[in-house]
Every structure is written in structure tokens, then in C-alpha cells.
C-alpha positions as a Markdown table, in Angstrom:
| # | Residue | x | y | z |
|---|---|---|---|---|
| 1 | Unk | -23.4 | 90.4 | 11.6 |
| 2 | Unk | -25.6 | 91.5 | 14.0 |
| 3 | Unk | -25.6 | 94.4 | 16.4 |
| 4 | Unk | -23.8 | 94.1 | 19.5 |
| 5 | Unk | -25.6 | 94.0 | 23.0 |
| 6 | Unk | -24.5 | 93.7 | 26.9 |
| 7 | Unk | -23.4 | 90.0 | 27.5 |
| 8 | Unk | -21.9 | 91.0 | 31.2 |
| 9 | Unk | -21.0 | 93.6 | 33.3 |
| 10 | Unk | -18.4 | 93.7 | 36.1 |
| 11 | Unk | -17.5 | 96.5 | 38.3 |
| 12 | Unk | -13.7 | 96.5 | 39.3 |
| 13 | Unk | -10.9 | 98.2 | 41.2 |
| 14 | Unk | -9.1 | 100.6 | 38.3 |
| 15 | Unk | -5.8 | 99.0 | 38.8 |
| 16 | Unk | -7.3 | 95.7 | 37.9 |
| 17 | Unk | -6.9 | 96.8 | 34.3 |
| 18 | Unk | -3.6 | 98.1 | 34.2 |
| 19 | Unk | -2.2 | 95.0 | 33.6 |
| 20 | Unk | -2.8 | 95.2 | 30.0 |
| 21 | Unk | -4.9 | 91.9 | 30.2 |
| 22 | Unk | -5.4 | 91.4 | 26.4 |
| 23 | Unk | -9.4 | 89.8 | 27.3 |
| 24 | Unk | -10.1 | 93.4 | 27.8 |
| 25 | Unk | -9.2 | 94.9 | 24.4 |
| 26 | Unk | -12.9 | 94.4 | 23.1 |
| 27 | Unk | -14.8 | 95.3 | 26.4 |
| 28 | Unk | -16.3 | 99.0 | 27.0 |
| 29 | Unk | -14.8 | 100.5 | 30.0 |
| 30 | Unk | -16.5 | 103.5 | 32.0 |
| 31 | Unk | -14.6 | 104.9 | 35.1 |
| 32 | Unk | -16.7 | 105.8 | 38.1 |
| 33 | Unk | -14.9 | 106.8 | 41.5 |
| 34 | Unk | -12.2 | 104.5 | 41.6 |
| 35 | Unk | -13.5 | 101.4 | 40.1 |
| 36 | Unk | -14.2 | 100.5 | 36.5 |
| 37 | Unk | -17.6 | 99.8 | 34.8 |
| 38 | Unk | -17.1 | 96.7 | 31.7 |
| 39 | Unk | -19.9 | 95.4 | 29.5 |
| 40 | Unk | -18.8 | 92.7 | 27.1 |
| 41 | Unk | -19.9 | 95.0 | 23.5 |
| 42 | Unk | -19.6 | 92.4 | 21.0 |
| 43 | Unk | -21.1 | 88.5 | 22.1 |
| 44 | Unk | -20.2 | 87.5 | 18.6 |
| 45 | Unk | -16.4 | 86.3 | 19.6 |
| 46 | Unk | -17.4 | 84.1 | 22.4 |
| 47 | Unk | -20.2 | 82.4 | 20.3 |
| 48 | Unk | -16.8 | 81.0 | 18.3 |
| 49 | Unk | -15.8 | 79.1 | 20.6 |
| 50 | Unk | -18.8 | 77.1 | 20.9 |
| 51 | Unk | -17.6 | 74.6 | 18.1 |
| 52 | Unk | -14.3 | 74.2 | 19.9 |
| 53 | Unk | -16.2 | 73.1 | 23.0 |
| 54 | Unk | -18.8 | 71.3 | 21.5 |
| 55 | Unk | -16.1 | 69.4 | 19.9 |
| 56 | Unk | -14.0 | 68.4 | 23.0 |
| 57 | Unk | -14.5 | 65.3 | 25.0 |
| 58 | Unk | -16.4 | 66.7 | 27.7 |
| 59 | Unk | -17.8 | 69.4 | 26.3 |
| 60 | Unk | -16.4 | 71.4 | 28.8 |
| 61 | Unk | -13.5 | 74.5 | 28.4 |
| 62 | Unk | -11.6 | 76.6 | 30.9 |
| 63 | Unk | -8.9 | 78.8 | 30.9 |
| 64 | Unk | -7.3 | 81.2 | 32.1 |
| 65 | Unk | -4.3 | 84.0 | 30.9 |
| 66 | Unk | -1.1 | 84.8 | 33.2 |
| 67 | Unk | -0.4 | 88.1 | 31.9 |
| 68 | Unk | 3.2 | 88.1 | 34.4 |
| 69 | Unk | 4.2 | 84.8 | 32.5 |
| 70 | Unk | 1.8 | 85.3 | 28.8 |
| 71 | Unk | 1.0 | 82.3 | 29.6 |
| 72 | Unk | -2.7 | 81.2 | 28.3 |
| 73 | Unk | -4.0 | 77.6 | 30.1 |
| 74 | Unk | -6.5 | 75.8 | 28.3 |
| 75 | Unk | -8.4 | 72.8 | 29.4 |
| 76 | Unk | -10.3 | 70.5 | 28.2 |
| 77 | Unk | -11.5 | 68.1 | 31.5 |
| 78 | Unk | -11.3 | 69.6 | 34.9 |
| 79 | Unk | -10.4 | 68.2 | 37.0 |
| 80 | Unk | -7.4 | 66.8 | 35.0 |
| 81 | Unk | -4.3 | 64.9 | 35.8 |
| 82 | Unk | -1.3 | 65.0 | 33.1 |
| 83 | Unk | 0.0 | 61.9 | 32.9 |
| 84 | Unk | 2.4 | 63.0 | 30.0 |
| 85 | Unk | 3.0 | 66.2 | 28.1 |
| 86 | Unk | 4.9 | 67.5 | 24.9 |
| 87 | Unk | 5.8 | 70.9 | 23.2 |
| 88 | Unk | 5.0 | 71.6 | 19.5 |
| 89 | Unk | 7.6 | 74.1 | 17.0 |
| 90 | Unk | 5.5 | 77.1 | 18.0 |
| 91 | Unk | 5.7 | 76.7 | 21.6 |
| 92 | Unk | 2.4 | 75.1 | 22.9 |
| 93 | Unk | 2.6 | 72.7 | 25.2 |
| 94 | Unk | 0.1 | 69.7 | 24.9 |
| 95 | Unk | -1.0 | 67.7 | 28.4 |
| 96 | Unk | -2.2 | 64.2 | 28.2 |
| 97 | Unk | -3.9 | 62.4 | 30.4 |
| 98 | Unk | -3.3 | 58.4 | 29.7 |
| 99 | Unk | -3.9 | 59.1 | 25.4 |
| 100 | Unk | -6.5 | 61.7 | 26.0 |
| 101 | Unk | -5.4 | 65.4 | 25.1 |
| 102 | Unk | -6.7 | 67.2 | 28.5 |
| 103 | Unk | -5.1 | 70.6 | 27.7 |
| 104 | Unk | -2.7 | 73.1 | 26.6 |
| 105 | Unk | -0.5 | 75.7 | 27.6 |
| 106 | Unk | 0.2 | 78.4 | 25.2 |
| 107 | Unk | 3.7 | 80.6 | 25.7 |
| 108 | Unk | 3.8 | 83.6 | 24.5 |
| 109 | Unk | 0.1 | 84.1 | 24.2 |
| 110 | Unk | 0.1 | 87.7 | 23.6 |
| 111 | Unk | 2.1 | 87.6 | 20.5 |
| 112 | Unk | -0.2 | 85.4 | 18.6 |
């Protein structure tokens, strides 16, 4: 594995992280007057994903993590329309649009 480098840096209002948004765990965080300094350290995780999108219909992912509900939103086409839906055992909610999987909705995210 190589060494890590800077992918991105954000500069936010401190209580923008006390949410304990689990994206953050692997991000360097620097306080400076109020507002936090985050670089993205390790580059390697997101790379991962690139077979998952590469292998979707579109080519195309999104998502986005409701820390209130641990709820995780995945999808797949955007914009989508769910025509029909259905929840697997382990609580993960798969949308349809006509017989095309468009996206899915993961409860519980932060205890996977």
C-alpha cells in the first residue's frame, strides 16, 4: 500500500463534527479559531468503491448518511423514481424502479 496523501480539505464550523458522523473517523482534523481544518489522509478507501460504480448501470453513485436516523441512502441513477421497493433479513431496503435496482437504504448503518 502506498503512502497516504491530501485528497481534500474542508474548513468547517466545530460543531459540524460533533455529530459523530462516522465519514469522519479516517479524516485528520486540526482546530483553528472556531472551525475545523479536514484533509482526507488515506485515498486508498475511496479508490474501492470504483468497482462498485463502475459496475452499476449508470455508472453513477450517491449517497448520503442521516446520522439522527443511521440511515445510509445509496443510489445508483439520480434522478430516480421507485416504482417498488423490498427489505432484506438484515434490514436494507432495496428501491426499484420498473425491474431496475435504483438504490438502497441501509438501517442501522453505523452498526455494520
Amino acid at each position: 500500500m502506498g503512502a497516504p496523501f491530501l485528497l481534500c480539505c474542508w474548513i468547517l464550523p466545530d460543531s459540524f463534527l460533533r455529530h459523530g458522523n462516522p465519514f469522519f473517523a479516517n479524516i485528520t482534523v486540526h482546530p483553528v479559531n472556531g472551525y475545523t481544518i479536514m484533509a482526507v489522509a488515506e485515498i486508498n478507501e475511496y479508490v474501492k468503491m470504483l468497482a462498485t460504480v463502475k459496475g452499476t448501470p449508470h455508472h453513477y453513485l450517491w449517497s448520503s448518511y442521516d446520522a439522527e436516523a443511521d440511515v445510509l441512502y445509496i443510489n445508483f441513477k439520480k434522478p430516480s423514481h421507485a416504482t417498488d421497493s423490498e427489505m432484506t433479513e438484515d434490514d436494507i431496503l432495496v428501491r426499484y424502479e420498473n425491474d431496475e435496482v435504483v438504490g438502497l437504504t441501509v438501517l442501522h448503518a453505523s452498526k455494520r
